[in-house]
N, C-alpha and C positions, 0 to 999 in steps of 0.2 A: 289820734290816728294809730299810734303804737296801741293802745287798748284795745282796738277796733279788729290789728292783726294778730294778737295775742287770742281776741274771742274767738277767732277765724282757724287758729292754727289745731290742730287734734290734740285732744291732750294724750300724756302720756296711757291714762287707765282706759282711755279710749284703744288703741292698740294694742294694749294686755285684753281687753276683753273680746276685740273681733280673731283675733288670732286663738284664744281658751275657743269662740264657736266653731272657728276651723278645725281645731284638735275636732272636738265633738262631732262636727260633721263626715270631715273625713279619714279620724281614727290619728293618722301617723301623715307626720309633715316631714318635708326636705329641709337640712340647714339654710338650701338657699332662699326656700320661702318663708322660712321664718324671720331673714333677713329683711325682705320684705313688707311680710305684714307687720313686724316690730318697729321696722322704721329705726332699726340699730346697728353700729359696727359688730361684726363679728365677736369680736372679746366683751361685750355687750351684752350678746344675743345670750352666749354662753352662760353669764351670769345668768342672765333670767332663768335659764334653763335648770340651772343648778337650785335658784329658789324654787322654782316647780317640780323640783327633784323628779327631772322629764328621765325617760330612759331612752336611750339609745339602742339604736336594733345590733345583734350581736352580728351579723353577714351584714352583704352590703358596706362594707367599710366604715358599718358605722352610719354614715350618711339618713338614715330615717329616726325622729324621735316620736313619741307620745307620753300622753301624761300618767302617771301611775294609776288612776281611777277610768281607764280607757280597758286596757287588756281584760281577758276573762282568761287569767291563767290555766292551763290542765292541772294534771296531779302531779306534775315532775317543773311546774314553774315555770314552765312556755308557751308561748302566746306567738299566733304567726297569722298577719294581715297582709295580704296582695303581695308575697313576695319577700315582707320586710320580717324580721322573726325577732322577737323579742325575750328575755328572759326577766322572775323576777331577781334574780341576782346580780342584775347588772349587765354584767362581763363575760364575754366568753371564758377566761381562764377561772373565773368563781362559779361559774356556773359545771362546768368540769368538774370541779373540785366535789359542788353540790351533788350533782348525778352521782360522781361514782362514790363518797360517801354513802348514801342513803340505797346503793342498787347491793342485792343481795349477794352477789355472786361475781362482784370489778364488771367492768366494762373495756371493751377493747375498743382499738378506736373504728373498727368498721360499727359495730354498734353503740357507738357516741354518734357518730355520723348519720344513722341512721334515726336517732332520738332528736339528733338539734337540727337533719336536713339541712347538712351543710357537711363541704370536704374538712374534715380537723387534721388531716395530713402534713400540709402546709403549717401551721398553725403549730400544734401540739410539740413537734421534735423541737421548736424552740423556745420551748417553756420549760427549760432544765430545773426539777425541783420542785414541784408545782406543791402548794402548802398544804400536808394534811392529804397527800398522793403518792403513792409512789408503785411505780412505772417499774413491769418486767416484758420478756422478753419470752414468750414461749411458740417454740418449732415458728412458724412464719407471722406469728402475730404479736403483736406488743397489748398488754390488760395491764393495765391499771387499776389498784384497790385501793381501797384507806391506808394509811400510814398510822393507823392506831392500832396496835398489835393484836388486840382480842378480835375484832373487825374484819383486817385482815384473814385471821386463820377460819374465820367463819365464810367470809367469802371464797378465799383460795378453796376450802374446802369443798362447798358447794360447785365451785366451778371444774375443778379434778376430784371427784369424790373417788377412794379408793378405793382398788377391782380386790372385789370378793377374794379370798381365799381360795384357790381351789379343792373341791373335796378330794380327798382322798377316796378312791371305791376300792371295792375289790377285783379282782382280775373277771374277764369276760365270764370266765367257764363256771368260777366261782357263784358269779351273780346272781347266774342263772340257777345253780345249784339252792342258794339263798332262796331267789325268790318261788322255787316249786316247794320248799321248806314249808314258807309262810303260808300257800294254797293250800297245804297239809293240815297246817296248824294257822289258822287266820287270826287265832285271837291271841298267837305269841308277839310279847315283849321282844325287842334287839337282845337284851341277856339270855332270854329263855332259850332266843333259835339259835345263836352261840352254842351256848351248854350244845343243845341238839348235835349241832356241825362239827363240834369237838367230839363226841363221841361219833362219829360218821368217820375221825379222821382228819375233820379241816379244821386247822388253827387259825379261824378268824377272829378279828376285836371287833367288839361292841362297838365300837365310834365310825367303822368301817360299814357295818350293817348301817348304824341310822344315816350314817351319808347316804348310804344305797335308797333307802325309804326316803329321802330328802328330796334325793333328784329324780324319785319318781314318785312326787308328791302321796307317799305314802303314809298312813300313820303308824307313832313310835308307840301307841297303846290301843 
């Protein structure tokens, strides 16, 4: 009789495998259902999960997992079924880490937010230190770039790239002076109309002239 209940009862690989066809059919399970189809306590289920090196969705509390050969990741290592969003990093806070590494230019957190679809507001200010990150503060928004210093200055840079120099011109009266010069003489160099201006009386510089042809997409030859 005990034989008879033993043949009767499921075996355990029986349960690993109706629950792997669940994964497959419907993508991303609940802890509670896996509870279920496992047929195991909780600190249990969790093992298994950890042999199946399942993921956990990074929103939702966590609460949805699938199997790594389920997701068809994008190009930034995220994956998002019915609600549940998953990353291949894991974890929200690695996955942070991952984005603003590899983004050209940091990331702030409205455009973290906007990448993971999901508030990182909550979240982020209490992730003091975050590894291989680090977190400033500019006019009303906080970016975040690598903590690798060459990194850093290529992103900062890209994201405040420095405002031009201003040209120096010459005064209004002058310009204008210059540029009836040049209609006279169309095939004169900046040196050449110079020279001209000086002997006219106007002590203009050469660097002053090509600003002038600069900002009026002019040529210096």
């Amino acid at each position: 009789m005990h034989n008879r209940r033993e043949l009767m009862r499921p075996r355990k690989t029986d349960h690993n495998q109706q629950t792997i066809n669940a994964f497959k059919q419907q993508k991303v399970l609940t802890f509670a259902s896996l509870c279920l189809l496992l047929q195991l306590s909780g600190a249990s289920v969790r093992r298994r999960l950890k042999e199946w090196k399942a993921l956990s969705s990074y929103n939702q509390s966590g609460q949805y997992y699938t199997l790594p050969s389920i997701p068809e990741f994008n190009k930034q290592g995220l994956w998002k079924h019915e609600g549940a969003f998953f990353s291949k990093q894991g974890t929200m806070k690695d996955t942070v880490v991952h984005l603003v590494q590899i983004s050209k230019r940091g990331l702030s957190n409205f455009e973290l937010e906007e990448i993971l679809g999901t508030n990182t507001n909550s979240y982020l200010p209490q992730c003091k230190g975050l590894p291989g990150v680090r977190r400033e503060k500019h006019k009303r928004q906080v970016v975040y770039f690598s903590a690798d210093e060459a990194a850093y200055q290529r992103q900062k840079k890209k994201r405040f790239p420095p405002e031009p120099a201003a040209l120096k011109l010459p005064p209004d009266a002058l310009s204008i002076i210059i540029l009836v010069e040049l209609i006279k003489h169309p095939h004169s160099m900046p040196g050449e109309l110079s020279r001209i201006l000086q002997k006219m009386g106007h002590n203009i510089d050469v660097l002053m002239i090509e600003n002038l042809f600069t900002c009026h997409g002019l040529k210096k030859n």
